[in-house]
C-alpha positions as a printed Julia matrix, in Angstrom:
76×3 Matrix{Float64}:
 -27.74  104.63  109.42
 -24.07  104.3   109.66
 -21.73  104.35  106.13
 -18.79  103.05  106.01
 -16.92  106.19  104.41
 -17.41  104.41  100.87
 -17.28  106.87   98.0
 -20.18  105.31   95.99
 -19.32  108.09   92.79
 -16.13  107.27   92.63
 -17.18  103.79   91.76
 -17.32  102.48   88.23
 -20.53  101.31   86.94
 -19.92   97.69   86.86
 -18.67   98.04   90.71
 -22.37  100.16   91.48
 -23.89   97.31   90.42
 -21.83   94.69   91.58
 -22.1    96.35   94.83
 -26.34   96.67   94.43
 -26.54   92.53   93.7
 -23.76   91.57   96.94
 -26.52   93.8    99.25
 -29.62   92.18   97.94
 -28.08   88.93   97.95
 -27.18   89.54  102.11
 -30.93   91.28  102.64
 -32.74   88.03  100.71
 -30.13   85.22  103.26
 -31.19   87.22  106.13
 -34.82   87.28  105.24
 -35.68   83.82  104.43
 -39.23   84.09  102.22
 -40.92   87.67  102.79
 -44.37   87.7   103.35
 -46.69   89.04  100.87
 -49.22   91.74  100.96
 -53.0    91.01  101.42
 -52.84   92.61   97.68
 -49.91   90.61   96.6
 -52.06   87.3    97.28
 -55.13   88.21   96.06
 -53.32   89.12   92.89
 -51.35   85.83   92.86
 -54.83   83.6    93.52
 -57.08   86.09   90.66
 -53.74   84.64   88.14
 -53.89   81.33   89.4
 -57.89   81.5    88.94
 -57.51   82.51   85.41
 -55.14   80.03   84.53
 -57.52   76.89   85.87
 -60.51   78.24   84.45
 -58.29   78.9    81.0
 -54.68   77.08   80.62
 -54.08   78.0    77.13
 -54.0    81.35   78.1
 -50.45   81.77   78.81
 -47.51   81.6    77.14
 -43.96   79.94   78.01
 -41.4    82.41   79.38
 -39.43   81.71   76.41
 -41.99   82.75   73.88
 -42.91   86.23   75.91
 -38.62   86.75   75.88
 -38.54   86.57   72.34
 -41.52   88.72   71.64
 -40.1    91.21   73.55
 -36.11   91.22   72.0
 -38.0    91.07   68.62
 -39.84   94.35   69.69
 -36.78   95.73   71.15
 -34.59   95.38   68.08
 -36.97   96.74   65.96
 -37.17   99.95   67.57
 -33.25  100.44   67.36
């Protein structure tokens, strides 16, 4: 693997990770979709089983987010 002579330490945080989201955003527009693991879809179908056979099960993104800032702030 060839570098390009880039200090990474000398960066500030904010460039670190400015620099970590510009390479995953050129590996995931080279890549297209990824294929999944055997395990990966047998996971995905066992979720998608239990949410037929039970739809009330869940709860909306937005409910789990603030259930976990709630938890969050109480532990500061």
């Amino acid at each position: 693997m060839q570098t390009t002579g880039l200090d990474i330490g000398k960066l500030s945080i904010a460039e670190r990770i400015q620099l970590a989201e510009d390479l995953w955003d050129s590996v995931a527009a080279e890549t297209g979709d990824l294929p999944l693991s055997e395990a990966q879809v047998a996971e995905l179908d066992r979720r998608c089983d239990d949410l037929e056979r039970d739809p009330g099960t869940g709860a909306p993104w937005e409910v789990v987010r603030a259930r976990i800032e709630k938890r969050l702030t109480k532990s500061e």
